[in-house]
N, C-alpha and C positions, 0 to 999 in steps of 0.2 A: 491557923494562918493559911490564907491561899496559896497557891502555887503561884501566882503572879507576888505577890509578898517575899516567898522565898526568894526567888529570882532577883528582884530587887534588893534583899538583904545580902544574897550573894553578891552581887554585882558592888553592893559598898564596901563589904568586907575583903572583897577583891583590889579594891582600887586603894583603900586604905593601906591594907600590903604593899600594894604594887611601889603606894608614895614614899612609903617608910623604908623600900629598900633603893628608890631612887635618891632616897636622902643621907643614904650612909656611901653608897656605889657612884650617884654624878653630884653631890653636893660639892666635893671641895674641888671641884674642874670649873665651877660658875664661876668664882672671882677672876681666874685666869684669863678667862674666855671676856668675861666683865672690863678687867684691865686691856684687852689688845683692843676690843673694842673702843673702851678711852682713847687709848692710843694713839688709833689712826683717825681719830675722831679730831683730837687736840693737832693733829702733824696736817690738817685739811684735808684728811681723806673722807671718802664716804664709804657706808655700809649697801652691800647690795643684799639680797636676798634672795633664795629659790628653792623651790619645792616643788610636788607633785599632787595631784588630790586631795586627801584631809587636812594634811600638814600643809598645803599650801596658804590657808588657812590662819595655820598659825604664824607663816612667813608676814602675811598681809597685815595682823595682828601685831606684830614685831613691829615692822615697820613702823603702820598708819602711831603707835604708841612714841617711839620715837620720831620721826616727827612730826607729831601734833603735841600729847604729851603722855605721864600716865601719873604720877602724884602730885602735882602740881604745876604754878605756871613755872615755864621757862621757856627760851628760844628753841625753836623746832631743830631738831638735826637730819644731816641727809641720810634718812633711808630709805631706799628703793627697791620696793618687791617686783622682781622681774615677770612674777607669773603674774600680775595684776592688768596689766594693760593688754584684754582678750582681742584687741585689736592686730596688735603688731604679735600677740603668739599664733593666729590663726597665719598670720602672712605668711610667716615663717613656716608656717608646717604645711601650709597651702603650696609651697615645692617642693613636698617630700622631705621636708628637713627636720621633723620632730625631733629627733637626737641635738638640733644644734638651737632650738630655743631659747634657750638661758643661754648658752658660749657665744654666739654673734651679738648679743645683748652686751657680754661681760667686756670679749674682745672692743664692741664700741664704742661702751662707755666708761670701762673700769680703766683704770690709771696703777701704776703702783704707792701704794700707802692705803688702799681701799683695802676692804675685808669682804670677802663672800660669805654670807652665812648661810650654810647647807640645812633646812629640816628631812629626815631621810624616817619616814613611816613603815619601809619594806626592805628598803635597802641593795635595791638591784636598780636602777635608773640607768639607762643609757644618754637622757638627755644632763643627768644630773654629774656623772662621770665626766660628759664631754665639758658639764660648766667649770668642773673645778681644774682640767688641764687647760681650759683657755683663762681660769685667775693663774695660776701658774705661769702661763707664756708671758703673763702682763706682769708679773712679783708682786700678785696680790695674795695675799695671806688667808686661809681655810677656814672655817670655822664649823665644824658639823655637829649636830645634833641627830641621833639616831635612836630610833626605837631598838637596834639588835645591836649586839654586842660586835659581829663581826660580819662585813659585807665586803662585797667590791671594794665599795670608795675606801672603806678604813686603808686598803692598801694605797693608794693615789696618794696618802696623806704626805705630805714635807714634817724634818722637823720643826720646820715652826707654826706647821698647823698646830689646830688643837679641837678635840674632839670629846665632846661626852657623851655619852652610850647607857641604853636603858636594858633591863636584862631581857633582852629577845620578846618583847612584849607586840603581840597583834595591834595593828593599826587603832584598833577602837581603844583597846586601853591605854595606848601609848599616848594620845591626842592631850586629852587632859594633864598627863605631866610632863608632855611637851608644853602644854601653854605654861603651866608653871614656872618652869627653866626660862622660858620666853621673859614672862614676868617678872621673873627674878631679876633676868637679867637688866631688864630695860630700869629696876630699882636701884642695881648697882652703878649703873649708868647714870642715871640720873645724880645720884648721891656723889658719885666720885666728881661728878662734873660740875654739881650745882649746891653741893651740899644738902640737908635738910636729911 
């Protein structure tokens, strides 16, 4: 076997680990996070979205799924990935304001019964910090997804945020069981909301 072979047999046997203990560690925090989502979905709220880099990615993914769709037909729902319109984040950061990218977004569209949903790849964001105390100013409710166990944000959290955590896992390996959760998530959604 080559050494490009190993690497790659590494690299599954790694990720297959990595799924299996995401599946004992963040499995029973998805319906939770599933149901507030419902929630503010059924009360007319919307879902916003925000991330950074790879995981932004998965934010946009989130979204564009909900709403367009992801297992079948049904009516689209609002969700809006903040980091997707490179128009109005350039503006924004175009006066020195990269920290407040997502919060002036959140501050001017979010309402309270909205949900923010954090993806966190690294876990130190200063613009991702400042999004989740402007959901807060507004009594919008938390929702994060992280590759480490414990960051910055974990502290920000309310108790009625809610948060699932992967074990300290590098951005590269974290992306794919990010999307997962992602997926998962948008299945429970779908299900609780539409059946099937």
């Amino acid at each position: 076997m080559s050494s490009s072979e190993d690497s790659v047999s590494q690299w599954f046997a790694d990720h297959m680990e990595q799924t299996a203990m995401a599946a004992s560690q963040a499995a029973p925090l998805i319906p939770d996070v599933a149901d507030a989502l419902v929630n503010a979905l059924l009360g007319d709220g919307k879902i916003l979205a925000c991330a950074n880099g790879n995981a932004n990615t998965i934010a946009q993914y989130f979204c564009t799924a909900l709403l367009g769709r992801l297992g079948h037909d049904r009516p689209g729902l609002p969700a809006i990935n903040l980091g997707a319109d490179a128009t109005t984040y350039s503006a924004i950061c175009r006066d020195n304001r990269f920290n407040e990218t997502f919060a002036r977004q959140v501050t001017a569209i979010g309402k309270p019964g909205d949900i923010l949903v954090v993806f966190v790849d690294d876990g130190h964001k200063a613009n991702l910090i400042q999004a989740i105390q402007a959901a807060h100013d507004r009594d919008i409710n938390v929702m994060v997804i992280s590759a480490r166990e414990k960051t910055d944000i974990s502290s920000l959290l309310q108790p009625q945020d809610l948060e699932i955590t992967l074990n300290d896992l590098d951005p590269v390996a974290a992306t794919p069981i990010m999307m997962l959760i992602a997926n998962t998530l948008c299945r429970l959604v779908e299900q609780n909301l539409f059946g099937g």
